[in-house]
ZATORMAR-563950 format. One record per residue (C-alpha): residue in three letters; residue number from 1; x, y, z. Coordinates in Angstrom, 2 decimals, padded with zeros to 5 digits. Each point is the difference from the previous one (the first is absolute). Layout:
{node "Ala",NUM,{X,Y,Z}}
...
end
This chain:
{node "Unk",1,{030.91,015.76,-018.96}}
{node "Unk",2,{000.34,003.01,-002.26}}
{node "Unk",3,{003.30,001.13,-001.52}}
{node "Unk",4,{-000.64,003.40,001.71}}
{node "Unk",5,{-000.36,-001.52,003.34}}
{node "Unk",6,{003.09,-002.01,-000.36}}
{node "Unk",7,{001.58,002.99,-001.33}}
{node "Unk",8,{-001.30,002.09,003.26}}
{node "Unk",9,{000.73,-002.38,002.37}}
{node "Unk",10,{003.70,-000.62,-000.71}}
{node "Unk",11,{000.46,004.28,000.05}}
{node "Unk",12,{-001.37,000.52,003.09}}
{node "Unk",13,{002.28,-003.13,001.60}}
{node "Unk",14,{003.12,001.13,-001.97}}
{node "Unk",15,{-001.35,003.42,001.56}}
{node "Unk",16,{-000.02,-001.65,003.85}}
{node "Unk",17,{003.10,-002.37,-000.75}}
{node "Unk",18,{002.13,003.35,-000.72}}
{node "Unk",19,{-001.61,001.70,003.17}}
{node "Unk",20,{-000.09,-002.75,002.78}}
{node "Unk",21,{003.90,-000.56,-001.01}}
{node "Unk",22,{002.76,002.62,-000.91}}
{node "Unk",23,{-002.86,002.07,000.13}}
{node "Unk",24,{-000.32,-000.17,003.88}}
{node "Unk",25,{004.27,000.00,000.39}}
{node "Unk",26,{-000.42,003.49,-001.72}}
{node "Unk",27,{-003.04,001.24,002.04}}
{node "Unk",28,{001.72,-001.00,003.03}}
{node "Unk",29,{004.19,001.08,-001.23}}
{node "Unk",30,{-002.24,003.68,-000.57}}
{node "Unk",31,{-001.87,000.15,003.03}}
{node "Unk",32,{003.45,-000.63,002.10}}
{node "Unk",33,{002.28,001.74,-001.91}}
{node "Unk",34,{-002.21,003.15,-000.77}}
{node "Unk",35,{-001.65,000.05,003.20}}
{node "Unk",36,{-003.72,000.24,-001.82}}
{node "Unk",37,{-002.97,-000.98,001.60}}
{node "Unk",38,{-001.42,-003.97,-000.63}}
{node "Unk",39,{-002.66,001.63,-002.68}}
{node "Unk",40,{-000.67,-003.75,-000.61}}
{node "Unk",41,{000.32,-000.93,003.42}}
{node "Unk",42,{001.78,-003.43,-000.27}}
{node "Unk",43,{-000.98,-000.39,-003.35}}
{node "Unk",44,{-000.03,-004.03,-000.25}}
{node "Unk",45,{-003.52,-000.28,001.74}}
{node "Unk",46,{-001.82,003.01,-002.01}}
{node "Unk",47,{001.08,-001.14,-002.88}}
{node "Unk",48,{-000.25,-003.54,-000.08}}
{node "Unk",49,{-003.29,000.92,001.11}}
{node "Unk",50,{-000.86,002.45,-002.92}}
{node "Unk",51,{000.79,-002.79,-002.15}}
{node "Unk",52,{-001.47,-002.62,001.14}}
{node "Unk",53,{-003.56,000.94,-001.19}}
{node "Unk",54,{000.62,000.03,-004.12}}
{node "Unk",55,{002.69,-002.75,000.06}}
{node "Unk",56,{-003.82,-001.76,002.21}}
{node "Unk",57,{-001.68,000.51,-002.15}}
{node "Unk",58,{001.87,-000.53,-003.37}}
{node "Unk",59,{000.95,-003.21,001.83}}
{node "Unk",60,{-003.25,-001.85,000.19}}
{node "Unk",61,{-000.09,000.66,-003.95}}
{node "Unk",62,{003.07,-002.19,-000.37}}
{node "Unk",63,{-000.77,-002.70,003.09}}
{node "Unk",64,{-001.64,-002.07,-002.79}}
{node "Unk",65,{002.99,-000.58,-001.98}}
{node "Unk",66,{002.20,-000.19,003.18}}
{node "Unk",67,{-002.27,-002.86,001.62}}
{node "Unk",68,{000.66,-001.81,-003.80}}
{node "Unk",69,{004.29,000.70,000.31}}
{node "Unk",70,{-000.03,-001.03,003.73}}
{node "Unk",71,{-003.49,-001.13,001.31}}
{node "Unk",72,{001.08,-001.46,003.31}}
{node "Unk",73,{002.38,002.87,001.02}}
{node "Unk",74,{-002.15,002.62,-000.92}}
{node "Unk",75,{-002.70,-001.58,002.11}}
{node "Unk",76,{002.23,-000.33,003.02}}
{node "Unk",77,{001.42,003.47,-000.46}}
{node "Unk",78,{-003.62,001.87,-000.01}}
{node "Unk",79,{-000.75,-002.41,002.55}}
{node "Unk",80,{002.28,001.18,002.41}}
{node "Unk",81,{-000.66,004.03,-000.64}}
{node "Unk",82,{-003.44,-001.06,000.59}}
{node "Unk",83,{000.76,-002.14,002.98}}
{node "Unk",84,{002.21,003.04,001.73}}
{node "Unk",85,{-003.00,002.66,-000.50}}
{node "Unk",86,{-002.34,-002.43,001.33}}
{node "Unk",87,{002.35,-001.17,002.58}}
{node "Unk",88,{000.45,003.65,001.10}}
{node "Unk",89,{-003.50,001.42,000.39}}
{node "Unk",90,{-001.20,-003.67,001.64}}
{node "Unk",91,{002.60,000.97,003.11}}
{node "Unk",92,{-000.57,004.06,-000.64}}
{node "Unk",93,{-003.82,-000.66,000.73}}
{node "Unk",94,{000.38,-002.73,002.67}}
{node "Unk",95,{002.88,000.45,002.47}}
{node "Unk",96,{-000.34,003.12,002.31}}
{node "Unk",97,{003.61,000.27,000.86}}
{node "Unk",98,{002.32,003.22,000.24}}
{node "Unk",99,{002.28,-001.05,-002.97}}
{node "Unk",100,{-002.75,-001.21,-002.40}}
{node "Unk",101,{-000.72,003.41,-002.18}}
{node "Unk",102,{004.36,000.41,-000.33}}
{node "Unk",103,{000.12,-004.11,-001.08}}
{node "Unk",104,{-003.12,000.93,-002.30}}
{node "Unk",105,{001.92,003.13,-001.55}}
{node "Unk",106,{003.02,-001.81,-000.36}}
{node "Unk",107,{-001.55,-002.84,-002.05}}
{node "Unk",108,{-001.60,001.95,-001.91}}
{node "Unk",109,{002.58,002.03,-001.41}}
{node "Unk",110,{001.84,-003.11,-000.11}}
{node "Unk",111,{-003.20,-001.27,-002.65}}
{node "Unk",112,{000.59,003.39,-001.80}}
{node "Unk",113,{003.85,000.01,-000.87}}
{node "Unk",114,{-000.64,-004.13,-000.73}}
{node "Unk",115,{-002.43,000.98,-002.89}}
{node "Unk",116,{001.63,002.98,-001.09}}
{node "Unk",117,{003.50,-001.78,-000.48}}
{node "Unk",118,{-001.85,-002.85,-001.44}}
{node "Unk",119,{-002.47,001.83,-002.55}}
{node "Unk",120,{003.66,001.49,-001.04}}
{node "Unk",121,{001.92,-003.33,-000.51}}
{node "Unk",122,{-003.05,-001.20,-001.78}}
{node "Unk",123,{000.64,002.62,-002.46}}
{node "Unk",124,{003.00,002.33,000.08}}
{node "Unk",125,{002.00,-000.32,-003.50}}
{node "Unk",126,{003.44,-001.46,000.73}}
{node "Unk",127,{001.25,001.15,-003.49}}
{node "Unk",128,{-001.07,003.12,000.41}}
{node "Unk",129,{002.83,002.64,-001.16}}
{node "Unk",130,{-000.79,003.25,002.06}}
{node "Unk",131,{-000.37,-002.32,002.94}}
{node "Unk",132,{003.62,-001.36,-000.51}}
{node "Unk",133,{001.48,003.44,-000.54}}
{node "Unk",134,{-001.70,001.40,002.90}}
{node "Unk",135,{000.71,-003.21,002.58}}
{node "Unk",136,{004.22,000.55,-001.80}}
{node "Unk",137,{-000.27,003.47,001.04}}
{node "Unk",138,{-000.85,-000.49,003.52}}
{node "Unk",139,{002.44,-002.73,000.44}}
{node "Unk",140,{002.68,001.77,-001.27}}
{node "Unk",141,{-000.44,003.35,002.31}}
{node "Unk",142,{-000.36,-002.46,002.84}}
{node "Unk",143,{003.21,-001.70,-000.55}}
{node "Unk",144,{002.08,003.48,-000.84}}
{node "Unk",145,{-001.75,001.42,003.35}}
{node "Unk",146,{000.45,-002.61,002.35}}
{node "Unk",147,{003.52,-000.26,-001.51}}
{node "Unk",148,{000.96,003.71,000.66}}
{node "Unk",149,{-002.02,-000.31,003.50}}
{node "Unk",150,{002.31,-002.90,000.80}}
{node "Unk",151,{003.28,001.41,-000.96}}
{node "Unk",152,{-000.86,003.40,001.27}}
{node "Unk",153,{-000.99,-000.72,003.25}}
{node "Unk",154,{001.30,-003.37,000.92}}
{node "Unk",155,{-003.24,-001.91,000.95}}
{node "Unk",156,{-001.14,-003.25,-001.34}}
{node "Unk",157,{-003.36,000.83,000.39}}
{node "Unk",158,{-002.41,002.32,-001.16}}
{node "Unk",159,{-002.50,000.83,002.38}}
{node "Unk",160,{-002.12,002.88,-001.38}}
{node "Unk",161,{-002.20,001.14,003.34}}
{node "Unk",162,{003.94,000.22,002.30}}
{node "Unk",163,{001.31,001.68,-002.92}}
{node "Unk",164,{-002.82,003.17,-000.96}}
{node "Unk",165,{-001.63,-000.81,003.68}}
{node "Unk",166,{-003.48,-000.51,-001.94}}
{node "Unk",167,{-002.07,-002.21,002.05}}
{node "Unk",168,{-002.48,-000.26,-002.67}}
{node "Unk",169,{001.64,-001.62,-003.02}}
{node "Unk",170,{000.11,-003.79,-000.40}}
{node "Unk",171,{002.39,-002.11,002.03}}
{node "Unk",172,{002.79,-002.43,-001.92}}
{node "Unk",173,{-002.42,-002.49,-000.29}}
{node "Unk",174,{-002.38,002.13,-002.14}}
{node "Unk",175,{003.18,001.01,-002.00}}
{node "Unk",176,{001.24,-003.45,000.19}}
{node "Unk",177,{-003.21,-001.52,-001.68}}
{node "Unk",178,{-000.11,002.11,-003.27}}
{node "Unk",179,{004.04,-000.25,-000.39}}
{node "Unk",180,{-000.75,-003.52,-000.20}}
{node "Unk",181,{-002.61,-000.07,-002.48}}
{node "Unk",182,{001.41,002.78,-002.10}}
{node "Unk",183,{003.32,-002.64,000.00}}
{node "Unk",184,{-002.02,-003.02,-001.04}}
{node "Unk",185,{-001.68,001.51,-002.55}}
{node "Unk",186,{003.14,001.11,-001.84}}
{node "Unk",187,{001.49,-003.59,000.38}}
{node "Unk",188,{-002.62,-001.39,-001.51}}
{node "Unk",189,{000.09,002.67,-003.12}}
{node "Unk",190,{001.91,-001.52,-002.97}}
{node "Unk",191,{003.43,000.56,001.08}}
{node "Unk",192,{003.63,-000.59,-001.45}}
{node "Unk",193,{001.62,-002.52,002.93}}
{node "Unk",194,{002.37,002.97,000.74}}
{node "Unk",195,{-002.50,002.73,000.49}}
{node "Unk",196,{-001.98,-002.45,002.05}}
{node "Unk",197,{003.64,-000.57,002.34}}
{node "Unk",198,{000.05,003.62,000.17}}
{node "Unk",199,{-003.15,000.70,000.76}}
{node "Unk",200,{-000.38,-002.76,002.65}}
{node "Unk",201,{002.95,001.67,001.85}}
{node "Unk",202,{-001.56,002.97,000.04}}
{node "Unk",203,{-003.48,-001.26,001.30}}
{node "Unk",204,{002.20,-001.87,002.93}}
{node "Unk",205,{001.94,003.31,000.80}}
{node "Unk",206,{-003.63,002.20,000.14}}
{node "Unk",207,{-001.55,-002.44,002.15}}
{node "Unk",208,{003.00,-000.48,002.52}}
{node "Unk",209,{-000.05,003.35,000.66}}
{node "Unk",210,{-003.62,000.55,000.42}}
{node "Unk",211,{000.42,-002.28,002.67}}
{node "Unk",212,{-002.97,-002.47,000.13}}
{node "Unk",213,{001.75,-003.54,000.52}}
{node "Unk",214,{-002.85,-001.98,-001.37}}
{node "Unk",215,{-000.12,001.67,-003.55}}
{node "Unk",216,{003.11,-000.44,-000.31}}
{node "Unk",217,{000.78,-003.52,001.16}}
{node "Unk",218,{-003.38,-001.10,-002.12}}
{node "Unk",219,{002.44,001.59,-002.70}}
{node "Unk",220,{002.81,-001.84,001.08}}
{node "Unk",221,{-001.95,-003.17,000.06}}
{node "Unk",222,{-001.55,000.61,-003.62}}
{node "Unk",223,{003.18,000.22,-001.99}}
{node "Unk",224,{000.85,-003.28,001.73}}
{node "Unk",225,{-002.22,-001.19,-001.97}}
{node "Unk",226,{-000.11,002.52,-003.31}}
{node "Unk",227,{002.89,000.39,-000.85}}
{node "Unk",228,{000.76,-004.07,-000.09}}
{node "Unk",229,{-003.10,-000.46,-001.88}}
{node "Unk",230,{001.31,002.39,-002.62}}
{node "Unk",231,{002.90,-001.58,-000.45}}
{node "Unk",232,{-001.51,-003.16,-000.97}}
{node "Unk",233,{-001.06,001.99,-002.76}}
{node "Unk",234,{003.17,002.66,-001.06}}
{node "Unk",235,{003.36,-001.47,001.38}}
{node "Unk",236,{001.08,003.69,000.48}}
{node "Unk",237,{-002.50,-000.24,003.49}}
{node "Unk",238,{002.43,-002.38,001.10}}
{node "Unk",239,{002.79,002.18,-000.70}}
{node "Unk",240,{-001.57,002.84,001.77}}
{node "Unk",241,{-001.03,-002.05,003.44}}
{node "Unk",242,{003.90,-000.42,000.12}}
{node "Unk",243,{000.91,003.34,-000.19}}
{node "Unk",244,{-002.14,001.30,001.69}}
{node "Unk",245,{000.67,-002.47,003.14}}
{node "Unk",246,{003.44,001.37,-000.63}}
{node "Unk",247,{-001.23,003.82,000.28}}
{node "Unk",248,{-001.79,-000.37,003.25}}
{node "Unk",249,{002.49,-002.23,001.66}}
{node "Unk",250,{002.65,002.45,-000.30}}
{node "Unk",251,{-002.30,003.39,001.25}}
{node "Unk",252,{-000.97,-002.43,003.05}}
{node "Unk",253,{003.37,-000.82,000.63}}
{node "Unk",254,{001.69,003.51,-000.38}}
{node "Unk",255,{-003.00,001.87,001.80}}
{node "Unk",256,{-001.01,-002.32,002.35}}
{node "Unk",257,{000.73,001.93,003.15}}
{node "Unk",258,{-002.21,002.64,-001.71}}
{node "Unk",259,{-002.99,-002.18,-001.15}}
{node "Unk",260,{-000.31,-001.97,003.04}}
{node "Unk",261,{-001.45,002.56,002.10}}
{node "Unk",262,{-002.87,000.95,-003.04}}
{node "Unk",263,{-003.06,-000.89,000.65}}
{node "Unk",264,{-000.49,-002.63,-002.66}}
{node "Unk",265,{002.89,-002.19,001.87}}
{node "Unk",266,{-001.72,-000.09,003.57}}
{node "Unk",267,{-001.39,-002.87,-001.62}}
{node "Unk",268,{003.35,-001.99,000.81}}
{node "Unk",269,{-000.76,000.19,003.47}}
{node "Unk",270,{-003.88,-000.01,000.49}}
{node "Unk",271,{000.24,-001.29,003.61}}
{node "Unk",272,{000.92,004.07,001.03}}
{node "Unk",273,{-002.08,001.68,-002.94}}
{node "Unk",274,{-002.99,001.80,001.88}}
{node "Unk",275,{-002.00,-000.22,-003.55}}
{node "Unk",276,{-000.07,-003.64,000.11}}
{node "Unk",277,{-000.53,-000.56,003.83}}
{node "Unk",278,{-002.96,002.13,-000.18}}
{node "Unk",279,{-001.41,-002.13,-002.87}}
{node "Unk",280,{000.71,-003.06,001.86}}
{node "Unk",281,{-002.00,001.26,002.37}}
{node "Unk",282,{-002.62,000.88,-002.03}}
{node "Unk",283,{-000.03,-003.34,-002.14}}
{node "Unk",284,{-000.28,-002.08,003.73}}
{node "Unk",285,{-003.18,002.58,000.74}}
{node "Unk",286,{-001.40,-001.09,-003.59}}
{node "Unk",287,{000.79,-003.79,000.53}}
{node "Unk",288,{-001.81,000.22,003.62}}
{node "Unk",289,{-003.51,001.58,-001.40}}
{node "Unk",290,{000.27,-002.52,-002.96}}
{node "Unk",291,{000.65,-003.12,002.26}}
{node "Unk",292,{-003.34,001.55,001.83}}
{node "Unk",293,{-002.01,000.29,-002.41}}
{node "Unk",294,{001.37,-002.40,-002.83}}
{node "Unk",295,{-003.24,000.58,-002.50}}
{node "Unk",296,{-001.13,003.44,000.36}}
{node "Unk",297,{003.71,001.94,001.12}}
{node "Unk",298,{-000.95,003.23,002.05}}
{node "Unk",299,{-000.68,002.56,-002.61}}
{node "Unk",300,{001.31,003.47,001.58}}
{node "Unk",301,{002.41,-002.18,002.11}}
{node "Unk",302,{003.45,001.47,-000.49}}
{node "Unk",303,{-001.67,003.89,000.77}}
{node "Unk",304,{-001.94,-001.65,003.33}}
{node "Unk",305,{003.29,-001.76,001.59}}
{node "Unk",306,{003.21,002.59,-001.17}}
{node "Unk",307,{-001.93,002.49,-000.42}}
{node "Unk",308,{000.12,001.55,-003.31}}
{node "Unk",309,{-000.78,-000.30,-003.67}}
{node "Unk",310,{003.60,-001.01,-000.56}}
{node "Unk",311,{000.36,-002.51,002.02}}
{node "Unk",312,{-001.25,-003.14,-002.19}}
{node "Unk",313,{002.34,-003.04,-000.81}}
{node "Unk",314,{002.73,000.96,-002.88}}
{node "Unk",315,{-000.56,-003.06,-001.92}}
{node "Unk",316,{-002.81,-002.47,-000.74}}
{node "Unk",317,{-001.45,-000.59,003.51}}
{node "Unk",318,{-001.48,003.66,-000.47}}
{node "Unk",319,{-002.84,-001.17,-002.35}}
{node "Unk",320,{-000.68,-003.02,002.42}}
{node "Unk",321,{-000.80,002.08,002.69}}
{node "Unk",322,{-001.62,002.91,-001.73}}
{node "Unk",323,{-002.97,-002.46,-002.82}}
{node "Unk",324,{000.54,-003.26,001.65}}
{node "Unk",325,{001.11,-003.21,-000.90}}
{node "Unk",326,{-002.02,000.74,-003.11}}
{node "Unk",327,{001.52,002.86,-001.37}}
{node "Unk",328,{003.43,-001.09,000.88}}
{node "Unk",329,{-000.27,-003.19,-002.50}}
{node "Unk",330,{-001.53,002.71,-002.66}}
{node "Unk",331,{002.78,002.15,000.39}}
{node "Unk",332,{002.85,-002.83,-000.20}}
{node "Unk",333,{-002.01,-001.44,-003.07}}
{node "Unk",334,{-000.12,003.53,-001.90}}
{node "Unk",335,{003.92,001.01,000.80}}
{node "Unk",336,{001.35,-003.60,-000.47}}
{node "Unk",337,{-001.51,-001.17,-003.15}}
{node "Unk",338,{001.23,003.19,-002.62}}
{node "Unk",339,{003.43,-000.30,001.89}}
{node "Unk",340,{000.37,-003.87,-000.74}}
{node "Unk",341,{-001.69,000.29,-003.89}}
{node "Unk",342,{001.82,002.69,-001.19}}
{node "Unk",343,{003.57,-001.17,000.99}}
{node "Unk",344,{-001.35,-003.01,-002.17}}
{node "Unk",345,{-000.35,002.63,-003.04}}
{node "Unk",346,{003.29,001.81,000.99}}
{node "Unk",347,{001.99,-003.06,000.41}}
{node "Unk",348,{-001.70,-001.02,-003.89}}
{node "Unk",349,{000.45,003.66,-001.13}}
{node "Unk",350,{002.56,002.06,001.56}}
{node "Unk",351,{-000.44,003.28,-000.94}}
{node "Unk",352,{-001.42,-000.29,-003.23}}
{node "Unk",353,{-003.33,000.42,000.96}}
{node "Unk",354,{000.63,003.46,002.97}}
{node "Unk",355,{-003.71,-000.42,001.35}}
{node "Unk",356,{000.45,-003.82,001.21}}
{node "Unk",357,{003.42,001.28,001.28}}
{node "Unk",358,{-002.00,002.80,001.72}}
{node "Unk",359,{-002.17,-002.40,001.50}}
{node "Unk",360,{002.34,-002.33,001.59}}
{node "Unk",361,{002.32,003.07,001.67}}
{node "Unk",362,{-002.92,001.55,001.37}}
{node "Unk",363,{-001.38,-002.84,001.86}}
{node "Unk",364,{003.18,-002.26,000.63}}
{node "Unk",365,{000.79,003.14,002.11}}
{node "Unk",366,{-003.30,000.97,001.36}}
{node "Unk",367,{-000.64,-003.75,001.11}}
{node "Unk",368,{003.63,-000.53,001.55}}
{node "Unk",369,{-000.51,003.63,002.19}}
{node "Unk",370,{-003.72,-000.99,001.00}}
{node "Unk",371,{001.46,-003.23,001.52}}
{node "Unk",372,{003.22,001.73,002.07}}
{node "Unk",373,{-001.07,003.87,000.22}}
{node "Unk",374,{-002.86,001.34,-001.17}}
{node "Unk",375,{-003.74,000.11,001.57}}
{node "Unk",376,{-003.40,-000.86,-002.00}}
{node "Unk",377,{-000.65,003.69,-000.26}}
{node "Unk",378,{002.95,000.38,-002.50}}
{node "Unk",379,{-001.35,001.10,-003.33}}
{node "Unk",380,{002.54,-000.86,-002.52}}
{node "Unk",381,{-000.71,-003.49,-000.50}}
{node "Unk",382,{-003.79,000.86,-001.61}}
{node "Unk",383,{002.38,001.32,-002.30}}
{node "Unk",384,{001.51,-003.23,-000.63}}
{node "Unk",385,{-003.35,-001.50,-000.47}}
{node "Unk",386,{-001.12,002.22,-002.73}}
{node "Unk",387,{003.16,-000.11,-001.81}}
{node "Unk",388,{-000.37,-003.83,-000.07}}
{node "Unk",389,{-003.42,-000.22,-001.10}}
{node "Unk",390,{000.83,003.16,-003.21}}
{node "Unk",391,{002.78,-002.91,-001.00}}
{node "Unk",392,{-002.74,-003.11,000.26}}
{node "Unk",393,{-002.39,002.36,-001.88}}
{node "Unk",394,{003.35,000.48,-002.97}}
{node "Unk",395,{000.57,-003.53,000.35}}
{node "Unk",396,{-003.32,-000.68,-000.73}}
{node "Unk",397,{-000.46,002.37,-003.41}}
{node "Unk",398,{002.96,-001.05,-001.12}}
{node "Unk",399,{-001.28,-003.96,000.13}}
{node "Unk",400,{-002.96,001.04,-001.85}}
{node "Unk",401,{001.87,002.32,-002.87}}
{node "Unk",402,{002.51,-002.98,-000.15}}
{node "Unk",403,{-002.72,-002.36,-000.48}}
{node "Unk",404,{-001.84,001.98,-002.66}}
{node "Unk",405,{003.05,000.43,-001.99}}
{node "Unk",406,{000.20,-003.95,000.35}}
{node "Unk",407,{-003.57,-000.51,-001.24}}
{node "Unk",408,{000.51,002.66,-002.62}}
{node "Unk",409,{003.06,-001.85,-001.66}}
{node "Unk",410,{-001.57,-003.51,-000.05}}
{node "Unk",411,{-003.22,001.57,-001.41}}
{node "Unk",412,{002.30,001.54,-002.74}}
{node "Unk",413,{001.50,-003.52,-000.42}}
{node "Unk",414,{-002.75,-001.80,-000.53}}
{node "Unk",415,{-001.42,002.66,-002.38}}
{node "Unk",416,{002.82,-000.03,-002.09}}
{node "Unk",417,{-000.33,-004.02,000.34}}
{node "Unk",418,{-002.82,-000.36,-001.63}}
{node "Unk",419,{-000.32,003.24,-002.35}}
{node "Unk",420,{-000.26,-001.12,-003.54}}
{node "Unk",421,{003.20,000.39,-002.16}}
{node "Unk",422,{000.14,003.50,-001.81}}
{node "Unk",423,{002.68,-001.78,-002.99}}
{node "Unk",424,{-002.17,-000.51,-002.73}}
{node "Unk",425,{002.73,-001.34,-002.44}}
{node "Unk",426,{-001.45,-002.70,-002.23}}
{node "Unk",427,{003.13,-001.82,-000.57}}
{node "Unk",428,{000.42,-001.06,004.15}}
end
């Protein structure tokens, strides 16, 4: 692969990286709070679209090299894209049903955002200045607007549609999923352990008051893990975990009353949350169609018996029922594996190498929300994927530069070994 196409293809997925993430919570803060028209529509689809034909195509230049880094996960990976398209058109062209061309569209867009967040995690630069600056920036107006929001009017949650009554922009969810990115990545930027404490209080704040539970429980549930990791490494971690234990016991305590009734706290009493009955429901439809059909799930499924696009299984089941036994094992296999290996860098590394740290946040939380709340047709975890296979490919260069140096230095030895002696004086 050329220098120029390297060079190309990380541009055009620092480019998308930007775009699909505090790019989209800008598009959508303007298009509520300035009333303009969706000129991009809902601008995740079109562009993850748009990009998904040069980061293609750059990508089979550099499939070589990734089948060397990571042979068997590569294969499974393409394997599955492969096995979803072919999945897809096999019922599209088959099964004359009323819900077949909406399960067809729905995959397929499903395929798109897959490859376009994984042709970016494949090569987006973590290091990357103007991306830091820019994914700072964003953060930082987030947390002094949701701050003001808060104070000024007294809500705990931001809802952006209620509050400019624009039914067009994204719902919490949509906001909910770049917040969280946007949050990961900055942990996982070389960080002093104080601007890290700061800066994960701030990502917890954001995301509470966005609103989505499950982005920010999977946050929750990550800096279970993180932050104790970390401290392995830097004792100050340790020091932090206790004050900041400290920190949130006493706002629970003294604003209890207050924070009960948020959103995020229904989840204290699930039994009489109408969120989670209806996804009971939906998750006893899923387990019905699987127990069925066991081997080949019921592909459009979720649209034919509640009725809508929507209505699919919020956690793993989803992929059962939608590709099959199949395509559920590939999609387990491609989410578990980066999430297991690169807490085994992390837990070697800490944050001394930010891409392995990446990798692990990324799809620790992706894999913990596809098992408890989110459906197959999720995109962020291709994300995930990418991201772990750019840190194989690292791994992998830096083996090779590390053994070259090696052979290098006993090639010098031995030359030096057996070079002739340039002291000439008579009298030794």
């Amino acid at each position: 692969m050329t220098f120029s196409a390297v060079k190309a293809a990380k541009f055009v997925a620092n480019i998308g990286f930007v775009l699909l993430f505090p790019g989209f919570l800008l598009y959508h803060l303007s298009l509520a709070a300035l009333s303009l028209p969706p000129f991009l529509g809902g601008m995740y689809g079109i562009t993850s679209a748009v990009l998904v034909i040069p980061l293609g195509l750059l990508f089979f230049k550099l499939l070589r090299r990734l089948l060397r880094s990571s042979p068997l996960y590569v294969t499974i990976t393409v394997m599955f894209f492969i096995y979803v398209l072919g999945w897809t058109a096999i019922h599209f062209f088959i099964i004359d049903a009323f819900y077949i061309e909406t399960a067809t569209i729905q995959a397929i867009e499903s395929l798109v955002l897959w490859l376009a967040l994984f042709f970016i995690g494949v090569y987006f630069d973590l290091n990357s200045p103007w991306i830091s600056k820019i994914f700072w920036a964003v953060f930082i107006y987030l947390l002094v607007f949701l701050a003001y929001y808060v104070i000024q009017s007294g809500n705990l949650m931001f809802y952006a549609r209620q509050l400019y009554g624009v039914e067009y922009v994204t719902t919490y969810q949509g906001f909910a999923r770049s917040m969280l990115v946007v949050s990961l990545f900055l942990l996982a930027r070389p960080l002093s352990s104080l601007m890290r404490f700061c800066l994960i209080l701030g990502s917890m704040f954001i995301l509470f008051v966005i609103g989505a539970r499950s982005e920010f429980y999977g946050f929750i549930l990550l800096l279970f893990v993180l932050l104790p990791t970390l401290s392995v490494h830097n004792w100050k971690y340790g020091l932090l975990i206790t004050v900041s234990v400290i920190i949130l016991a006493i706002i629970l305590s003294s604003n209890y009353e207050y924070l009960v009734h948020s959103r995020q706290f229904a989840i204290l009493n699930l039994q009489s949350d109408s969120s989670y009955q209806a996804r009971k429901m939906l998750e006893t439809i899923a387990i019905n169609q699987i127990t069925k059909n066991p081997l080949i799930g019921c592909f459009g499924g979720h649209i034919a018996e509640a009725g809508s696009a929507g209505s699919y299984a919020h956690n793993l089941l989803s992929s059962w029922v939608s590709f099959g036994l199949m395509g559920f094992l590939f999609y387990i296999a491609i989410s578990i594996v980066p999430a297991i290996h690169s807490f085994i860098h992390f837990l070697k590394k800490g944050d001394k190498d930010p891409l392995w740290m990446f990798s692990f946040e990324i799809n620790f939380v992706c894999f913990i929300l596809i098992l408890a709340a989110k459906s197959v047709f999720w995109p962020l975890p291709a994300l995930g994927w990418g991201v772990y296979l750019q840190a194989q490919l690292q791994r992998k260069f830096a083996r090779k530069c590390n053994d070259r140096r090696r052979h290098s230095a006993l090639k010098g030895n031995t030359i030096n070994k057996t070079r002739p002696s340039l002291d000439t004086n008579p009298s030794r």
